[in-house]
N, C-alpha and C positions, 0 to 999 in steps of 0.2 A: 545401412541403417542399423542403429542400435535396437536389438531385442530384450525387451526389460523379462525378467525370471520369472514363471509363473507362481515362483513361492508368493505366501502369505506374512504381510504386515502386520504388526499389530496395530489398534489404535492408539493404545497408548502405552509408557514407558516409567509408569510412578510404580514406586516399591511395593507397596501393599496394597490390600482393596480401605484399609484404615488412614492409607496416608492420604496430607492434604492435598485437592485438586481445584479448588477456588474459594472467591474469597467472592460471597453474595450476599445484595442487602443487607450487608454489616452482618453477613453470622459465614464462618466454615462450610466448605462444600468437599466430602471427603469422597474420592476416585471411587466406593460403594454406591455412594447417593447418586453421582455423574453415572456410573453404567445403568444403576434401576432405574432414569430416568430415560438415558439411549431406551431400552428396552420395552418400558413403557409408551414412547413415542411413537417407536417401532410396532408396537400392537395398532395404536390409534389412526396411523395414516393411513390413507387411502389407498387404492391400487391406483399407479401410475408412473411411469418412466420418469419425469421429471420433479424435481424438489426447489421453488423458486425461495431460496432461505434470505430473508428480509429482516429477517430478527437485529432488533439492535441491540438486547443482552446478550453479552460474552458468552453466558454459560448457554444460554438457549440455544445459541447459533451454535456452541460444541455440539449439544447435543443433539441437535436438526443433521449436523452432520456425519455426527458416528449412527444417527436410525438411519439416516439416507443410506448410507454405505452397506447396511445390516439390510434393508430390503432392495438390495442392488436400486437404487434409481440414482438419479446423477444430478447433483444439487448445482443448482445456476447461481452465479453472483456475478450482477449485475452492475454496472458503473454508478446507479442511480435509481430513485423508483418513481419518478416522474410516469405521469400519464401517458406520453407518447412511446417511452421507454417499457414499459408493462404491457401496452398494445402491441408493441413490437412482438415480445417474448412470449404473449398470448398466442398470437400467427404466426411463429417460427417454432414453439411448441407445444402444440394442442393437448389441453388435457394435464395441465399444469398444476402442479398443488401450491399452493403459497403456506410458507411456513413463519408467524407472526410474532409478537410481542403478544401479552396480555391483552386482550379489548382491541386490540389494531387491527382493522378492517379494511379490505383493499373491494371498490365497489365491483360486482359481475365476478370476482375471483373465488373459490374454494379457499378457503382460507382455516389453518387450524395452530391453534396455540402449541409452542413447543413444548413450553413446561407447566405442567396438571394446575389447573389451580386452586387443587387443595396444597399444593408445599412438596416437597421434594420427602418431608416427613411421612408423608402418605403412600409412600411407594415402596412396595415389596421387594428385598434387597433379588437380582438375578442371583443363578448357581457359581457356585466358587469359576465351576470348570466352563462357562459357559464362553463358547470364543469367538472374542472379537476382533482376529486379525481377518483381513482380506485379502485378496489376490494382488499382486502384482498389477498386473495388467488390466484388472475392473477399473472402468470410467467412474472417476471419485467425483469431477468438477466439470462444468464451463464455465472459465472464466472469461469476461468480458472487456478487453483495452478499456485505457478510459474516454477517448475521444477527444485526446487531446490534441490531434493533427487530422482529425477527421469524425466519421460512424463507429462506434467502440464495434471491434471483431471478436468472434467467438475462439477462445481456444480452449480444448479437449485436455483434460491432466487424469493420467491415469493416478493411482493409489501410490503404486511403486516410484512414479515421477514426482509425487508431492513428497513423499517420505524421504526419498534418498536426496534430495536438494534441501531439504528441511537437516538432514544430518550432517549433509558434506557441510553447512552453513553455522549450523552450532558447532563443528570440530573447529573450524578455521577461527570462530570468535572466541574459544574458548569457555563454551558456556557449562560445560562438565563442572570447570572449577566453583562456579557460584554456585554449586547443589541445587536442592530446591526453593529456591530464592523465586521470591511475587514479582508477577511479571506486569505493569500498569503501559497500555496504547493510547495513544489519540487518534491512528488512523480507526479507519470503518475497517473491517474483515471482511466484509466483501471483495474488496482491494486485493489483486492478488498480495502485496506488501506486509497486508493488514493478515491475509490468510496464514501464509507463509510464518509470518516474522511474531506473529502475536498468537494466533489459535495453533498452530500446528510446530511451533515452536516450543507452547507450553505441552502439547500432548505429548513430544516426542522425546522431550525433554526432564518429564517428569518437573516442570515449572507449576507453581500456584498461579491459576489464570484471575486478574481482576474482573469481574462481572460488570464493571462499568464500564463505559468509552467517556474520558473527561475528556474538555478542551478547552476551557480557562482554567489559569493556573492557581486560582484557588482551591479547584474541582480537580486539578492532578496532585494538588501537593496533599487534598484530604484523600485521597486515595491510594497512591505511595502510604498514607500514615496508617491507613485499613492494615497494610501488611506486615506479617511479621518476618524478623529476620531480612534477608539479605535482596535489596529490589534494582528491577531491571527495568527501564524507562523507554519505551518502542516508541518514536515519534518521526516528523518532518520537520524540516528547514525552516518553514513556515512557522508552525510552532513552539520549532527551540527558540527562535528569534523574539519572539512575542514573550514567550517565558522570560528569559532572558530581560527584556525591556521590562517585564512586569515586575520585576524585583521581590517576587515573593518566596520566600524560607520554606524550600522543600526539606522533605526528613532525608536520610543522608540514602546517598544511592551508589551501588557497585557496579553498575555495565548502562552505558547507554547504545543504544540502537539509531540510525537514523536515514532515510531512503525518502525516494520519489524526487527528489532534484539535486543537483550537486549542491553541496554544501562549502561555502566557501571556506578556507582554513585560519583567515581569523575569528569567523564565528564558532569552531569546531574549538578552538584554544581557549574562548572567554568560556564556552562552556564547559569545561573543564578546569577552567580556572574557579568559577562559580559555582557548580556542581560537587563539583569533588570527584567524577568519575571519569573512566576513560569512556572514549566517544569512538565509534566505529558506523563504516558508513555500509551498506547493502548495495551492489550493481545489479539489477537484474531487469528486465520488462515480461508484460505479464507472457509474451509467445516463449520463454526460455524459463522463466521463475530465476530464482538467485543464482549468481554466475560467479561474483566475487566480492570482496571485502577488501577496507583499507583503515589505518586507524589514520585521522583524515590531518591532525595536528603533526604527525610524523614523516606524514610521506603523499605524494602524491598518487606514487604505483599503487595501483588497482590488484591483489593477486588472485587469482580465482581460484574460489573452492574446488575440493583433489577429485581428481575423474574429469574437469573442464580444460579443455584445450582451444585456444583461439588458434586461425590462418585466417588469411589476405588475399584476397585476388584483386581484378581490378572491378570486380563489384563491389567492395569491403569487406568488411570484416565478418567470418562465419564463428559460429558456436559450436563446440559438439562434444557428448560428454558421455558419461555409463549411464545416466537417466535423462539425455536428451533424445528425443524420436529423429534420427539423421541426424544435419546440420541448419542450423538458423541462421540466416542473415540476420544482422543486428545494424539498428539504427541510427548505430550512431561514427560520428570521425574519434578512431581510433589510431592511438600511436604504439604499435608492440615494441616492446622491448624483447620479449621473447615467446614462447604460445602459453603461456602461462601469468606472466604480466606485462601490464601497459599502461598507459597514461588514456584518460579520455579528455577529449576536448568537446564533447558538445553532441547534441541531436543534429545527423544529415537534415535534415529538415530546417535545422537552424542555420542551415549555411546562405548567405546571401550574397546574390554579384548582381551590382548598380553600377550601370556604366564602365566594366570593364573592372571594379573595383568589388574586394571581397572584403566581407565582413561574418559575423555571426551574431543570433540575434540572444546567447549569453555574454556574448562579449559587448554587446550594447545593452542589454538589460543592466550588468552590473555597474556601465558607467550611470545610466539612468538613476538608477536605485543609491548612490554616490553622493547624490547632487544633494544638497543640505535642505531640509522642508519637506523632501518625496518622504511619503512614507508608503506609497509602494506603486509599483509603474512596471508596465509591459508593450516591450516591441514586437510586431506581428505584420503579420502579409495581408494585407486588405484585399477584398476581393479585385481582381484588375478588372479596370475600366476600357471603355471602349477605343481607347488612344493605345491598350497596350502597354503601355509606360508603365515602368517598375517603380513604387514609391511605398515606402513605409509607415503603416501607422501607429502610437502609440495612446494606448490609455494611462493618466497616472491621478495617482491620488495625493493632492499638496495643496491643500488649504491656504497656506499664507505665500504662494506664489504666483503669480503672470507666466502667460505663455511666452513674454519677449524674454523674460527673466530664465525660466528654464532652459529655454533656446541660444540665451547667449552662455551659460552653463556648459552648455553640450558641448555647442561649438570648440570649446574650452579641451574637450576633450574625446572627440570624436570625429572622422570626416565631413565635412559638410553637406556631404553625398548624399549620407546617412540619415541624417533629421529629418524629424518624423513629421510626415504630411498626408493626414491632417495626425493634430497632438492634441488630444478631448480631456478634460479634467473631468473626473467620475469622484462620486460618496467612496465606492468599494467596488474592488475587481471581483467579478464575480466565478472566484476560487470556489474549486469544491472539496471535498471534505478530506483529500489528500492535499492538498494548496492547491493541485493544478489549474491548470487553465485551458478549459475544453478552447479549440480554437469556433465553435458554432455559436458560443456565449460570448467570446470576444467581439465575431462579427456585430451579433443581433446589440452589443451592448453599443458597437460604433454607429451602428445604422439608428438606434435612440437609446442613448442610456438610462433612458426609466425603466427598461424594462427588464432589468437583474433587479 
């Protein structure tokens, strides 16, 4: 088992207490103002182990979690904040603080705004010397799966675990060279993706964090244009594709970012063709956090950031690294090329055998999504029936098709084995706010699609 160092981390990595550290409601937010407000936060909160941070401003959720860290409790993020989801986290940790937007009220919860609201203006700068690194080994996070093969699981990320995957991750992408260049997400920071790749990216990195979360691409390209100097664009597949189709004139950008599903490599080329920027993709799940990187137009090898080493047995493929706790089995069918890169083919979970016959359910998503009309479609395992029999079902969204018509599409270019039974035409897959697709939303949407 890896023993992480009891040294102390800093929270963050900007040059001076004057330099800038985000970019909010249209006005400057300087690394001075971001710790008088940690500090402030940190007065205000309550005593209690847990920190359930729900904030969907950027800067609030930094600052909910540099006070979380400062009064040791341990900030939860959660896959979603649905009513059944918060009852959960209520009876799994009693005594909960809920940490909010402005006026956002969670009913029967404690609930307390992150950031004052008289202004960030109002807050008495903390002491030069006042310190804000942490331990090593203090519990920084639980973060939560997202549920998309199942109940989202708890995992435990020390301070040192997030910090030093957050670095081995910027070395490998090269993010030193874009200085302090504005950093614009579409994911949620809850997300470990979101954590990782957007808030802890910018802390660690000394990056200007956007306060917003855009996700129409009007709402990402005025946000991009908030920042000065040189911008780094952290998104999904989901919605480069959408960008992409929307044809709208973003301001010009130097590093894209892109994770939560493989992306296929001619969409990673148009975007770069389009763009102007190079495109790199993120490998990681939330039990491991970031593992490795690929620039997705060049290559298909996976290489994993430095300290991460892959091996193989006949359970698959392990993880294990200088800020991994052990080794993790990972989820997915892997091809090593060596313990340091590989090729991946797909989620073990995606693996399917009908009738003696193998398939995978990205390798039938993407003939799916192929077919001219889809404008977006997913294969999945329906719950099995009392016969036992294996049979696939798909949801798709294609307005100006028939079922005979998509069907004899397929057939066109898939086994017949495979065709989806039953194949329900939905408004909209009900993706959440990474693109995924809980597979418990899937079910509930086959069993009556009204009710996404």
């Amino acid at each position: 088992m890896t023993i992480l160092s009891t040294s102390r981390l800093p929270l963050l990595r900007h040059g001076s207490p004057d330099a800038l550290f985000a970019w909010h409601d249209g006005r400057p937010v300087t690394v001075r103002a971001y710790l008088a407000a940690v500090h402030d936060l940190a007065r205000r909160l309550p005593d209690g182990a847990y920190l359930l941070n729900l904030c969907g401003d950027r800067l609030g959720f930094a600052v909910g979690l540099g006070a979380a860290l400062l009064r040791r409790q341990i900030s939860l993020h959660p896959p979603n904040d649905t009513p059944d989801t918060l009852r959960q986290l209520e009876e799994g940790y009693p005594g909960l603080i809920c940490l909010t937007d402005a006026g956002v009220r969670y009913p029967g919860m404690a609930c307390v705004d992150a950031l004052p609201r008289d202004g960030l203006d109002s807050l008495t700068a903390p002491p030069e010397d006042a310190d804000l690194a942490f331990p090593a080994d203090q519990v920084a996070a639980i973060a939560f799966t997202s549920g998309s093969t199942g109940r989202p699981m708890p995992q435990v990320k020390s301070w040192g675990t997030l910090v030093r995957s957050v670095h081995g991750a910027g070395t490998a992408l090269g993010i030193a060279r874009l200085g302090p260049a504005g950093l614009v997400g579409t994911v949620p920071h809850q997300h470990m993706y979101g954590l990782e790749s957007v808030i802890l990216l910018a802390l660690q990195h000394g990056l200007v964090l956007h306060g917003g979360r855009p996700l129409f691409p009007a709402d990402i390209a005025a946000s991009l244009d908030d920042l000065p100097g040189r911008r780094i664009l952290v998104t999904t597949p989901v919605h480069l594709q959408a960008l992409l189709a929307d044809g709208t004139a973003l301001p010009p950008l130097d590093f894209i970012l892109c994770a939560t599903a493989p992306l296929a490599p001619q969409l990673a080329i148009d975007a770069e063709a389009k763009l102007g920027a190079p495109l790199h993709e993120i490998y990681g799940c939330s039990e491991t956090g970031q593992l490795a990187v690929r620039r997705t137009s060049a290559t298909a090898e996976w290489l994993c950031i430095d300290g991460i080493r892959l091996r193989q047995d006949e359970q698959g493929t392990w993880a294990s690294g200088d800020f991994l706790d052990g080794e993790t089995l990972l989820a997915d069918v892997i091809e090593l090329k060596s313990d340091t890169r590989f090729v991946l083919h797909g989620r073990s979970a995606d693996q399917v055998n009908i009738a003696g016959k193998r398939s995978s359910l990205a390798f039938l998503n993407h003939h799916l999504n192929s077919v001219e009309g889809v404008k977006d479609g997913v294969f999945f395992m329906p719950r099995e029936g009392e016969s036992g029999t294996t049979r696939l079902a798909a949801l798709v969204v294609a307005p100006g098709l028939t079922a005979e018509t998509l069907l004899a599409h397929l057939r066109e270019r898939i086994d017949p084995i495979f065709l989806p039974r039953p194949l329900q035409f939905v408004d909209a897959l009900p993706r959440n706010p990474t693109g995924k697709l809980p597979r418990e939303a899937l079910l509930r949407m086959l069993d009556d699609p009204r009710r996404e």
